[in-house]
C-alpha positions in Angstrom: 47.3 -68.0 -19.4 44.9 -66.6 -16.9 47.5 -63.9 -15.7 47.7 -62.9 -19.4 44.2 -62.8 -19.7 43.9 -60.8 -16.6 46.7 -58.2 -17.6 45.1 -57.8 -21.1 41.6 -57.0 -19.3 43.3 -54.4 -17.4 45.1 -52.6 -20.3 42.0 -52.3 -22.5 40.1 -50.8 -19.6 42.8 -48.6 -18.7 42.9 -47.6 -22.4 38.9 -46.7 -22.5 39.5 -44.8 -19.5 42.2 -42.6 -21.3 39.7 -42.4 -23.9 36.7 -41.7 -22.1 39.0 -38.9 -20.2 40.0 -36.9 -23.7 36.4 -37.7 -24.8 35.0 -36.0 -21.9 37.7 -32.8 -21.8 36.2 -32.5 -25.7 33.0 -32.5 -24.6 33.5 -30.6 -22.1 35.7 -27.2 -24.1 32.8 -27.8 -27.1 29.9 -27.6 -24.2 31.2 -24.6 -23.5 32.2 -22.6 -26.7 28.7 -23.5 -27.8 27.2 -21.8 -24.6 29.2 -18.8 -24.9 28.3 -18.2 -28.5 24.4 -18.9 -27.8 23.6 -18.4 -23.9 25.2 -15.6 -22.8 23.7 -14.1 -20.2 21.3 -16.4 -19.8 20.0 -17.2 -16.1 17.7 -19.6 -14.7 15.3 -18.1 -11.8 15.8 -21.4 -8.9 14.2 -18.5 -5.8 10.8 -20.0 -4.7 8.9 -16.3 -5.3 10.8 -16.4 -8.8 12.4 -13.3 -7.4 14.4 -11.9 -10.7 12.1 -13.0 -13.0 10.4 -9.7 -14.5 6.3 -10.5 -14.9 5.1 -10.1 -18.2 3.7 -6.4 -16.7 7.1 -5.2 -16.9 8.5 -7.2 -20.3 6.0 -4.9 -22.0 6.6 -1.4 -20.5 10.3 -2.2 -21.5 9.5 -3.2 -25.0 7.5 0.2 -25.0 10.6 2.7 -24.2 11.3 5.0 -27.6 14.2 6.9 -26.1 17.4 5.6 -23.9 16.6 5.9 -19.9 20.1 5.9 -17.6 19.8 4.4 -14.4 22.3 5.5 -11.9 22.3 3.2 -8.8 23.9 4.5 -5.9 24.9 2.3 -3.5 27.7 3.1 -0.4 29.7 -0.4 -0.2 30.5 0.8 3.9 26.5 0.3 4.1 26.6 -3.2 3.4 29.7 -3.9 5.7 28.2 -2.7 8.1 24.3 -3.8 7.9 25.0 -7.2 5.8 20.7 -7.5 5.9 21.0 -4.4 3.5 24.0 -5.0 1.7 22.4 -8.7 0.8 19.2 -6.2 -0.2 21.4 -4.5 -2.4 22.4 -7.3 -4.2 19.1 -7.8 -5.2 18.3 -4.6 -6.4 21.6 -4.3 -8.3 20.4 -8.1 -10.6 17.0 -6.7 -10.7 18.3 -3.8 -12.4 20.6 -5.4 -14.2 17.5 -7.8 -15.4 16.1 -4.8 -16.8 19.3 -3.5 -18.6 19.4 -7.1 -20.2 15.6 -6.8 -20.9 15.4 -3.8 -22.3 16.5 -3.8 -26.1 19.3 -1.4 -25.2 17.5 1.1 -24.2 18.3 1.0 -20.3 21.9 2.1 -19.4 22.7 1.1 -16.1 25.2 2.8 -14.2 26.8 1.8 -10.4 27.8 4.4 -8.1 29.8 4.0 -4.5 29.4 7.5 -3.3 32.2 7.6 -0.9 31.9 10.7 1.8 33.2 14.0 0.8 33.3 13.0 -3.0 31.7 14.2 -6.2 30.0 11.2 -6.3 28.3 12.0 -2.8 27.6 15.3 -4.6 26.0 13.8 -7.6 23.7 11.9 -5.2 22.6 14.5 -3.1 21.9 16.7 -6.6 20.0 13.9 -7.8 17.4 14.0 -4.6 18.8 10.6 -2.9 18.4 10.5 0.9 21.8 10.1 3.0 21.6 8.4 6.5 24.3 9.1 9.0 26.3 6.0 9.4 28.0 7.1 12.7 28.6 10.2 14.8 31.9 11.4 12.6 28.9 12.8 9.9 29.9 10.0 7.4 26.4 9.7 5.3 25.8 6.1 2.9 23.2 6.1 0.4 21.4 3.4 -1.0 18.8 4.5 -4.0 18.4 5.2 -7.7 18.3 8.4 -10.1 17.2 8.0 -13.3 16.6 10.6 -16.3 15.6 10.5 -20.0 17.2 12.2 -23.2 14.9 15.1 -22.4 16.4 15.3 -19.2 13.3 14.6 -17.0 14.2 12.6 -13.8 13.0 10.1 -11.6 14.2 9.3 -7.7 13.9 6.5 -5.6 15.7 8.7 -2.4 15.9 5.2 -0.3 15.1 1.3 -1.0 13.4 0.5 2.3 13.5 -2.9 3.0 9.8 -2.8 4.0 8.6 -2.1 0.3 11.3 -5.3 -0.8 7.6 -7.2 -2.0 6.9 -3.8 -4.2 10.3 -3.6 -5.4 9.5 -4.9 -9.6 6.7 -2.2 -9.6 9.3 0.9 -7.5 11.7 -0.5 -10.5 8.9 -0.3 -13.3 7.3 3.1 -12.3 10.7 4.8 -12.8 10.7 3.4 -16.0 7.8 3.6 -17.2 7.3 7.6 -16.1 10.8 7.7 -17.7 9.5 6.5 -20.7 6.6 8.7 -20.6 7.5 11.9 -19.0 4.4 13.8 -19.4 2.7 15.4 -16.6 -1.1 13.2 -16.1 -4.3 14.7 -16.1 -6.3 14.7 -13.5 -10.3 16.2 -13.6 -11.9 16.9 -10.5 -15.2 16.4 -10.8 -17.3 17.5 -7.5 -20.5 17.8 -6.1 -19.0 19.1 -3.0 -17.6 22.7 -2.7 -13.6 21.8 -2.7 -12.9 25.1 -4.4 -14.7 26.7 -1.8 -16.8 30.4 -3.0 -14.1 32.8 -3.8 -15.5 36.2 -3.4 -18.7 35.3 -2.0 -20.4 35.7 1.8 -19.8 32.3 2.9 -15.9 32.7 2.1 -15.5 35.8 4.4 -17.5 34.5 7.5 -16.8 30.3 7.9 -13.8 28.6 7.4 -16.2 26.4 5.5 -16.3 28.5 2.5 -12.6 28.2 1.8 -10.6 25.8 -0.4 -10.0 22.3 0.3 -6.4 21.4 0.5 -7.0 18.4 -1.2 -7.1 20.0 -4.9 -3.9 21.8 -4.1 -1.9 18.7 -3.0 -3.1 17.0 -5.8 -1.6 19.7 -8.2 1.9 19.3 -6.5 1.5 16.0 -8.2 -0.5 16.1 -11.3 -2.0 18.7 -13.5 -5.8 18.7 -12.3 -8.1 20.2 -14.0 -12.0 21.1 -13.1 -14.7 19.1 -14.6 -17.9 20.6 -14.1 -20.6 18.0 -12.4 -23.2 18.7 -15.1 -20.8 18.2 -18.0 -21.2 16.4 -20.9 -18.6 14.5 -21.4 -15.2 13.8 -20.2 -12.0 16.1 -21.9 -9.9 13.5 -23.7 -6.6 14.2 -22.3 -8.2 13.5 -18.5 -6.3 10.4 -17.6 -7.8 9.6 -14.5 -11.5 11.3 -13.2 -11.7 12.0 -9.7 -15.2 11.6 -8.8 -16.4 13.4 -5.5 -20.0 13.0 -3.5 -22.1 12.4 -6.5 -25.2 13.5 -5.3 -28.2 12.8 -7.6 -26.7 12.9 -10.8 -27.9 13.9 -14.1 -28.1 11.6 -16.4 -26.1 13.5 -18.6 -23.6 13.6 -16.1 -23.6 9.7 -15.4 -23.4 9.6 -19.6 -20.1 11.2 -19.4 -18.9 9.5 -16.9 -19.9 6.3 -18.0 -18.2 6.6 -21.8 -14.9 8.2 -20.0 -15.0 4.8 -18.7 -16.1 2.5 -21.8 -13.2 4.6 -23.4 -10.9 3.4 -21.4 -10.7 5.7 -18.7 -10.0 5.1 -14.9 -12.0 6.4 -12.2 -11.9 7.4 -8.2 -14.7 7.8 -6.9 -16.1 9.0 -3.5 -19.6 8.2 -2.6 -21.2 8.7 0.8 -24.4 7.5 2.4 -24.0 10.6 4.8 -22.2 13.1 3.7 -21.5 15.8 6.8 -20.3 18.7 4.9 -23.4 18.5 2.4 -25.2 19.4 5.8 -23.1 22.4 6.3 -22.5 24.5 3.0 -24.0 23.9 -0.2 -22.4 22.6 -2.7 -20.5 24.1 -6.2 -23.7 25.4 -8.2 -25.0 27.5 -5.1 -27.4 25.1 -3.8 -27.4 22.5 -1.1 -26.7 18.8 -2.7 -28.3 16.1 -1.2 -26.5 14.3 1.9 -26.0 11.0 0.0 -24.5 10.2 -3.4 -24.5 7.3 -5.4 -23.4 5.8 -9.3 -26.1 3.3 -9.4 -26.6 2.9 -13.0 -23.0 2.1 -13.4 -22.6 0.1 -10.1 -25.1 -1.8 -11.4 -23.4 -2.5 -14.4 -20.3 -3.7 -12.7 -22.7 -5.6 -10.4 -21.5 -3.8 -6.9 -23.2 -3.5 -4.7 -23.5 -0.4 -2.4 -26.9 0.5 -0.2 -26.7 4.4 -0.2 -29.2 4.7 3.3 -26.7 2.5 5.4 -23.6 3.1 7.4 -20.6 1.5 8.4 -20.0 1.5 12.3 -17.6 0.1 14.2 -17.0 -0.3 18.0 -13.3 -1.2 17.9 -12.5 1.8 15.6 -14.7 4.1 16.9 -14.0 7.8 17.1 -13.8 9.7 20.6 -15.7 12.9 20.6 -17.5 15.5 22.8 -21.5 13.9 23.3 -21.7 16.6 25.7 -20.9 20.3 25.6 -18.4 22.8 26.1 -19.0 23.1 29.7 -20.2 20.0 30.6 -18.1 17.6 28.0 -18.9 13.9 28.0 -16.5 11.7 25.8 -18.3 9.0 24.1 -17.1 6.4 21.3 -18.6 7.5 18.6 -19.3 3.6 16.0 -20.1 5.9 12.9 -16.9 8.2 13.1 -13.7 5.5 12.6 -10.1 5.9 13.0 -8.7 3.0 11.0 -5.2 1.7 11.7 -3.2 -0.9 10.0 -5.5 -4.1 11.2 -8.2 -2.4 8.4 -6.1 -2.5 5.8 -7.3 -5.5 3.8 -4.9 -7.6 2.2 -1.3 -6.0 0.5 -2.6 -4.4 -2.5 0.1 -1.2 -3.2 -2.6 0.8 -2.5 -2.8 0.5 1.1 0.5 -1.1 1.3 1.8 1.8 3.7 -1.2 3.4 5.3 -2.1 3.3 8.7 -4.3 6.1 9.8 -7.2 7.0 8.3 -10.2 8.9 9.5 -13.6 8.2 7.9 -16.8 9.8 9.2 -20.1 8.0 8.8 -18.8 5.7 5.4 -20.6 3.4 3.3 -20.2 -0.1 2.6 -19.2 -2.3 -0.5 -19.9 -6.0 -1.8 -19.6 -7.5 -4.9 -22.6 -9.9 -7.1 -21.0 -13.3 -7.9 -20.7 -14.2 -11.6 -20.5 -10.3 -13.0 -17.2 -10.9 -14.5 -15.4 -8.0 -12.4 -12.8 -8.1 -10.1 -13.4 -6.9 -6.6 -10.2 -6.3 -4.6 -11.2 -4.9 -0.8 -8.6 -2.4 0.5 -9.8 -1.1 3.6 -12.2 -2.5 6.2 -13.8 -2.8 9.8 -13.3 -5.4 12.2 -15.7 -7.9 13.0 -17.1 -5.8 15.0 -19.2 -4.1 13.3 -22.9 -3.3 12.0 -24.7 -1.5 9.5 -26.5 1.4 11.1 -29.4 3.8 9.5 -28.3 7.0 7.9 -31.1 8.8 8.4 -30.8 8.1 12.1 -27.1 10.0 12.1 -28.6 13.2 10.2 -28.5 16.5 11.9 -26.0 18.4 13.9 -26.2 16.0 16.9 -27.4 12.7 16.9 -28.8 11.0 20.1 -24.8 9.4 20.5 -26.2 7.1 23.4 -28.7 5.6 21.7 -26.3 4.9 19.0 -23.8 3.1 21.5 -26.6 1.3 23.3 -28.2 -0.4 20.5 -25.5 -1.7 19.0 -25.2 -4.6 18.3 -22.1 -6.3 16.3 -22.6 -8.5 13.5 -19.5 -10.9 13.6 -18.2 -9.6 9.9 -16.2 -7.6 8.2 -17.7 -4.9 5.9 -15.6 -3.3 3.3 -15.2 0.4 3.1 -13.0 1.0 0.0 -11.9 -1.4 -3.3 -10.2 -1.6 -6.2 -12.6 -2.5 -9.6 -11.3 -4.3 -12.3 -12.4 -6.3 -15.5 -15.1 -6.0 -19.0 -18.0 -3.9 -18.4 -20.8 -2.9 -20.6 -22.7 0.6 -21.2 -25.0 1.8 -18.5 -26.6 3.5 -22.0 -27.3 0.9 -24.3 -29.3 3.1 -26.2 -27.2 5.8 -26.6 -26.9 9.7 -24.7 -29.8 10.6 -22.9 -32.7 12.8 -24.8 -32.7 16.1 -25.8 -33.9 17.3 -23.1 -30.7 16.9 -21.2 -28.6 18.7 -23.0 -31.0 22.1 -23.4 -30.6 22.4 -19.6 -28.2 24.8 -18.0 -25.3 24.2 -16.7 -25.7 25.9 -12.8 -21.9 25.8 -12.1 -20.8 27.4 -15.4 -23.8 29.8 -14.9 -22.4 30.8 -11.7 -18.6 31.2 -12.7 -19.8 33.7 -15.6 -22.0 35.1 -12.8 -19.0 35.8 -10.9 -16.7 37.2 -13.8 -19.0 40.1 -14.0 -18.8 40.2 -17.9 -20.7 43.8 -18.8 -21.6 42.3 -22.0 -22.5 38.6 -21.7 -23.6 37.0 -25.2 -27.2 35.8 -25.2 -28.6 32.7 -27.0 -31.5 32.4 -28.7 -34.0 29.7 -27.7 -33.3 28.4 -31.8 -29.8 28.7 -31.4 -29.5 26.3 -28.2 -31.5 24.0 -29.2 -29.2 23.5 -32.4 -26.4 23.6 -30.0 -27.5 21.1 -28.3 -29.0 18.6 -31.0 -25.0 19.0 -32.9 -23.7 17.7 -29.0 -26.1 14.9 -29.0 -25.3 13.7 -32.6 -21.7 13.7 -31.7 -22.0 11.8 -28.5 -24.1 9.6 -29.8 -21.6 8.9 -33.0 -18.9 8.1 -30.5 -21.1 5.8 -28.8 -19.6 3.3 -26.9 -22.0 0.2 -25.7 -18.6 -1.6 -23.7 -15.7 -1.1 -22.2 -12.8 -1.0 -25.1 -10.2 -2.6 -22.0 -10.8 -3.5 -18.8 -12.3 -0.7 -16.5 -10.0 0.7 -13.2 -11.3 2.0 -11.1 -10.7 2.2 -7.1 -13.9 3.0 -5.0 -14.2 4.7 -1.6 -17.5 5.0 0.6 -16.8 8.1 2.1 -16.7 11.6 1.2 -16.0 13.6 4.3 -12.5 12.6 4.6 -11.6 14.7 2.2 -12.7 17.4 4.2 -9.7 19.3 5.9 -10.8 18.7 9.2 -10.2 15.2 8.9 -6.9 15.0 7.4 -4.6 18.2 7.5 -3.7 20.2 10.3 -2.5 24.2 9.8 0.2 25.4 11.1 1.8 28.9 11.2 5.7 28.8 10.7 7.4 32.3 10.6 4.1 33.7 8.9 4.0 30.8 6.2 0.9 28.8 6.8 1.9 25.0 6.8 -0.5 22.1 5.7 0.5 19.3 8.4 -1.3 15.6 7.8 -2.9 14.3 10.6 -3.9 11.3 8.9 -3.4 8.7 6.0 -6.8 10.2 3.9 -4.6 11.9 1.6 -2.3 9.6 1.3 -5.0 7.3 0.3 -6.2 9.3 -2.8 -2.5 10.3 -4.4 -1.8 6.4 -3.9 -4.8 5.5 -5.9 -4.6 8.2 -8.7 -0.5 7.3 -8.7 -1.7 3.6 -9.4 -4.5 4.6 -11.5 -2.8 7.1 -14.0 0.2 4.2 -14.8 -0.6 1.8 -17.9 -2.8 -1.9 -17.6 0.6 -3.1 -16.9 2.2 -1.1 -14.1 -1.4 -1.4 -12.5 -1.1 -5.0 -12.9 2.0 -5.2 -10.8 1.1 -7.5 -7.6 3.4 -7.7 -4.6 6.3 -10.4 -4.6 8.0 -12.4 -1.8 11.5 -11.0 -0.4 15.1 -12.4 -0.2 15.1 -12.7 3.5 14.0 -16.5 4.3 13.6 -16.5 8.4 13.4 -19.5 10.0 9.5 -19.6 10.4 9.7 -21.8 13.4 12.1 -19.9 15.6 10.4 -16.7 15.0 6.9 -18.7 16.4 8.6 -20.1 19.1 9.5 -16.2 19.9 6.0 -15.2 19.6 4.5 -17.6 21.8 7.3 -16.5 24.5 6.8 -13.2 23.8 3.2 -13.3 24.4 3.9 -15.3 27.6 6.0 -12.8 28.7 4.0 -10.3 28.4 1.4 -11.9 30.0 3.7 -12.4 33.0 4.7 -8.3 32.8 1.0 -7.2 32.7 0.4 -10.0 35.8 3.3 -8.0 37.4 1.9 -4.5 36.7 -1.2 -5.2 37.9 -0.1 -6.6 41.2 2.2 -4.3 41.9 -0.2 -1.0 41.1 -2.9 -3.2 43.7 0.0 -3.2 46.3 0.2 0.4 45.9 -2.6 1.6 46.3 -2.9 -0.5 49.1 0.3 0.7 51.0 -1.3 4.4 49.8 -4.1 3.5 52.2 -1.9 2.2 55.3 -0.2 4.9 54.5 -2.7 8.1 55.2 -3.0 10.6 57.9 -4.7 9.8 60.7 -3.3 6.4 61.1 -0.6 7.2 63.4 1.7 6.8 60.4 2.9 10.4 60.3 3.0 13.1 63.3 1.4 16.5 62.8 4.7 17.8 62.7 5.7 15.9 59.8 8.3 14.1 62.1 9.2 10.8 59.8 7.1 8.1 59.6 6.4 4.9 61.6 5.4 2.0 60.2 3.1 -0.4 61.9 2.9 -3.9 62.4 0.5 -4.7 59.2 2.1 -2.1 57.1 5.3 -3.9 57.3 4.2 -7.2 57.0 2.0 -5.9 53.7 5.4 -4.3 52.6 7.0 -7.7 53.1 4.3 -9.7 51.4 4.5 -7.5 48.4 8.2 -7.9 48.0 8.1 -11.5 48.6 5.8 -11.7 45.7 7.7 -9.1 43.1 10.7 -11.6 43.8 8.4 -14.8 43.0 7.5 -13.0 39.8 10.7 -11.6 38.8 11.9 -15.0 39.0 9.1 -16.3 36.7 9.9 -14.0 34.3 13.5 -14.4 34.4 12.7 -18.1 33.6 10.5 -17.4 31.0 13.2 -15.7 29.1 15.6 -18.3 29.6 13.4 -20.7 28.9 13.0 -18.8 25.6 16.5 -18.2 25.0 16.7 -22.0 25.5 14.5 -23.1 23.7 15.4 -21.1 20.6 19.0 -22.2 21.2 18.4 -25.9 21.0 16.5 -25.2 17.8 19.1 -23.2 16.0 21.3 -25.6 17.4 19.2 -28.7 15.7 18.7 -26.6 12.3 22.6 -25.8 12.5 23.3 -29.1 13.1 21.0 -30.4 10.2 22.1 -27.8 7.8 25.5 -27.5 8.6 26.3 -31.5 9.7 23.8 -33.7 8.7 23.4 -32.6 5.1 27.1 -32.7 3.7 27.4 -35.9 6.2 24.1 -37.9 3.9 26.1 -36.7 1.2 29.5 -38.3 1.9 27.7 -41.6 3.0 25.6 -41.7 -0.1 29.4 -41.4 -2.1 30.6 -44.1 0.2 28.2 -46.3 -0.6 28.2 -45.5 -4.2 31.9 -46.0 -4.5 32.1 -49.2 -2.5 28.9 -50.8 -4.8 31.2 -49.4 -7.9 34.0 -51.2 -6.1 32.2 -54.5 -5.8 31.0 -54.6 -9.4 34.1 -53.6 -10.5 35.7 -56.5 -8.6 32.7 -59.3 -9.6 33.4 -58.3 -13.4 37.1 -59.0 -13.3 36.7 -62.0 -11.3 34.1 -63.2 -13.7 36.4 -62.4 -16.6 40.1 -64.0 -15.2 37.7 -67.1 -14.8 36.7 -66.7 -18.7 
């Protein structure tokens, strides 16, 4: 009776199991016809940066493309077989593009490209402006970039995705796109206090390089379409997308009117200010006159609650700039705290700015803080090291300086102080009230005066006193109709505290090659300014953009394990230099005539008793070091061995080995109640 019992059990559970099989095999086929019909393509984002999930920047500059865009991403398949760190790259790039094919409504058209050598492929990419890198010596190039072009046939290049800009790779992607999408040329309007157009025709032109043309206005224009904005204007065209403000020296306040509702209107700003600026010292500025040495936006500063004292200047001893204190004949290099050649170290943060400077030259700059509780945003992008101080301006006027005096007294303060920022965020009028009076707008403008002057129109139309003034009262009316008392969407802007660097001499070098002259950058200045007007001219979203994490996870405790070697190492090499140039110059003294080392003759030299001995001594202790050294590397190799091997071990062993127990144990407590249930029930 209890065998029957027993046997009975075991069919009805082996008939639920059949069941519970074909259930689960429904399940299963309906699980997934419902998934294809509704979730295709759907992904989940498990990367700890969330490293294909588009930011809400980008969404909306896809949702904003009118006309198809084709992507063509060319990629050589050899490249990843043989560098498997780019051709796991590469496989990021290619989802993230696909991610934006899938986003895009349609309106993205991706294409994939091997371009084998030798093939029209290769052609296609070389047409297209992509940059080829010779895999080997036989000439075979790879390529590894994107082309992309709109139905008006405009195109946009990425020539090579470094691997260094992987954290800027959703704003490279969305820049294409977006300048894809809008394809016209921006505006750019110089407006400058400082003579960057130099004095064509005049005296100054034909007897001081000072009197010629910046090279900064035409670099600009390789770019964008820049357009001259006179520094007593107005207002601000409409079509300028972004203002480039230089050296505003005592403005007028119907120039800081313009300026200010270019910005409540929603227009972004660079602007260069300078508590000292050099070249104001040297030529006068665009009107004909001498501008004052310093230059400041203090109404509108104040308005954004920065914080800028135009009678102080940066200095810094670790960046300081070597010149001449001397003369010509009698030079005397000195470190000069108020001239600075930043690197990399005074790049602040990784804002894509900055992201790939690192050399700029900045002579006698300002510096920049922020007032808590102003509702801005105040990003620092480049500044000095800690050691630093703020030193007088007026005490650095004048062709030279007392340099010593400079170096002597100074004294560093422990801080940073920030030389260049990025602005962001609400702002209200400087001119709650309105334009300025009247007055303002009857006065004459001294650069357009001295254009007509330099036209040489025979037959120049005069106003009438009447006529001006009615002129000028329609202006006012109209300005003060479009009045704007805040910002209509966040102000950009991107402040810098130095003018000079502008300045030729501090950034480009010219060359002669076969009779063309060549601009050659010595420095990162330019670089600087496109980067910010680049940034500046793209929509709230693109300049929204932040830097993400990259694919590559190191292990983060073998790498510091290899720094704190390294730096022992090093250590040990510069212990080794040091002794070894001491023992030379010792053996240089045993060594000199009139030791009884060396004959008159030149006959070959004896060695004495001491010189020996020192010889000795010194190669006794070069072996005692070189065998230091060769422990510290093994050490290091060792040490980094036993931890791969531990993290190998853990990752590779232990892991799948927790696993297996954990099902062990799980099937042998499924075992038991299984067991304790049909016991239980062949005694019921």
């Amino acid at each position: 009776m209890a065998n029957s019992s027993f046997l009975s059990s075991l069919s009805g559970q082996r008939s639920r199991a059949v069941w519970a099989a074909v259930l689960a095999i429904v399940l299963f086929v309906s699980v997934n016809i419902i998934v294809r019909g509704t979730l295709v393509g759907a992904r989940i984002d498990l990367t700890a940066d969330k490293l294909f999930t588009l930011s809400p920047g980008t969404h909306k500059v896809l949702g904003q493309i009118d006309e198809p865009v084709t992507l063509r991403f060319y990629f050589s398949t050899v490249l990843g077989k043989e560098l498997p760190a780019l051709g796991k790259y590469a496989t990021r790039v290619r989802d993230m593009l696909q991610e934006y094919a899938a986003n895009s409504g349609g309106k993205i058209r991706l294409i994939e490209v091997d371009p084998v050598s030798f093939s029209d492929a290769e052609d296609e990419a070389v047409a297209a402006g992509l940059q080829g890198l010779p895999l080997d010596r036989t000439g075979e190039m790879v390529y590894f970039g994107l082309a992309g072009t709109n139905s008006t046939d405009e195109s946009e290049v990425i020539a090579f995705f470094s691997p260094d800009r992987e954290p800027f790779l959703e704003y490279d992607l969305t820049k294409v796109v977006y300048r894809l999408a809008n394809p016209d040329r921006k505006i750019v309007g110089l407006m400058s206090w400082l003579p960057v157009r130099g004095f064509p025709g005049s005296m100054m032109a034909r007897m001081s390089a000072m009197g010629q043309p910046w090279q900064m206005p035409t670099q600009l224009a390789q770019l964008f379409t820049v357009e001259d904005v006179s520094f007593e204007a107005a207002e601000i065209p409409a079509n300028v997308d972004v203002l480039l403000i230089v050296h505003p020296a005592k403005p007028s306040p119907r120039a800081l009117y313009a300026i200010d509702q270019f910005l409540m209107r929603g227009g972004r700003a660079l602007v260069f200010v300078d508590p000292l600026a050099e070249v104001a010292q040297q030529v006068p500025g665009p009107g004909g006159k001498f501008v004052d040495t310093s230059s400041d936006l203090k109404p509108i500063f104040d308005q954004w609650g920065l914080e800028y004292d135009p009678g102080k200047v940066a200095g810094d001893m670790v960046a300081a700039f070597r010149i001449n204190a001397g003369s010509e004949s009698r030079p005397q290099p000195l470190e000069y705290p108020a001239w600075l050649r930043l690197d990399r170290s005074n790049v602040v943060g990784n804002d894509l700015i900055t992201t790939e400077l690192d050399n700029l030259v900045m002579a006698t700059a300002g510096t920049l803080s922020m007032k808590a509780g102003t509702g801005m945003t105040f990003t620092p992008l480049v500044a000095t090291s800690e050691q630093s101080m703020l030193l007088e301006a007026a005490d650095l006027k004048g062709g030279r300086p007392d340099f010593e005096s400079i170096v002597r007294n100074f004294k560093p303060s422990g801080k940073r102080l920030v030389l260049a920022a990025r602005i962001n965020g609400p702002s209200k009028s400087a001119f709650p009230k309105g334009p300025p009076e009247i007055e303002e707008y009857l006065k004459e403008d001294p650069e357009a005066k001295r254009k007509k002057q330099l036209e040489d129109d025979p037959m120049p139309v005069k106003q009438t006193d009447e006529e001006k003034k009615k002129e000028a009262e329609e202006l006012r009316a109209r300005l003060a109709k479009a009045h704007r008392t805040e910002s209509a969407q966040p102000v950009h802007a991107v402040v810098v505290t130095d003018a000079d660097m502008l300045q030729d001499r501090f950034w480009v070098q010219a060359q002669n090659l076969f009779g063309q002259t060549i601009a050659v950058p010595v420095s990162d200045n330019m670089n600087l300014t496109t980067n910010s007007i680049d940034n500046l001219t793209g929509s709230n979203e693109l300049i929204g953009l932040r830097s993400r994490g990259v694919s590559r996870r190191p292990f983060t405790l073998v790498e510091d394990l290899t720094r704190k070697a390294e730096l022992n190492l090093r250590a040990k090499e510069r212990e080794l230099q040091k002794q070894r140039e001491e023992t030379e110059r010792k053996l240089s003294e045993l060594q000199t005539p009139g030791r009884g080392q060396q004959g008159a003759g030149g006959e070959k030299t004896i060695l004495s008793p001491a010189q020996v001995r020192e010889i000795n001594k010194f190669k006794a202790e070069l072996l005692t070091i070189r065998k230091e050294l060769r422990a510290v590397q093994l050490g290091l190799r060792k040490d980094i061995e036993v931890l791969e091997g531990r993290l190998w071990m853990f990752n590779i062993g232990m892991i799948p080995l927790l696993v297996a127990l954990a099902a062990v144990g799980l099937g042998l407590a499924r075992m038991r109640r299984r067991r304790q249930r049909m016991e239980t029930e062949a005694r019921g």
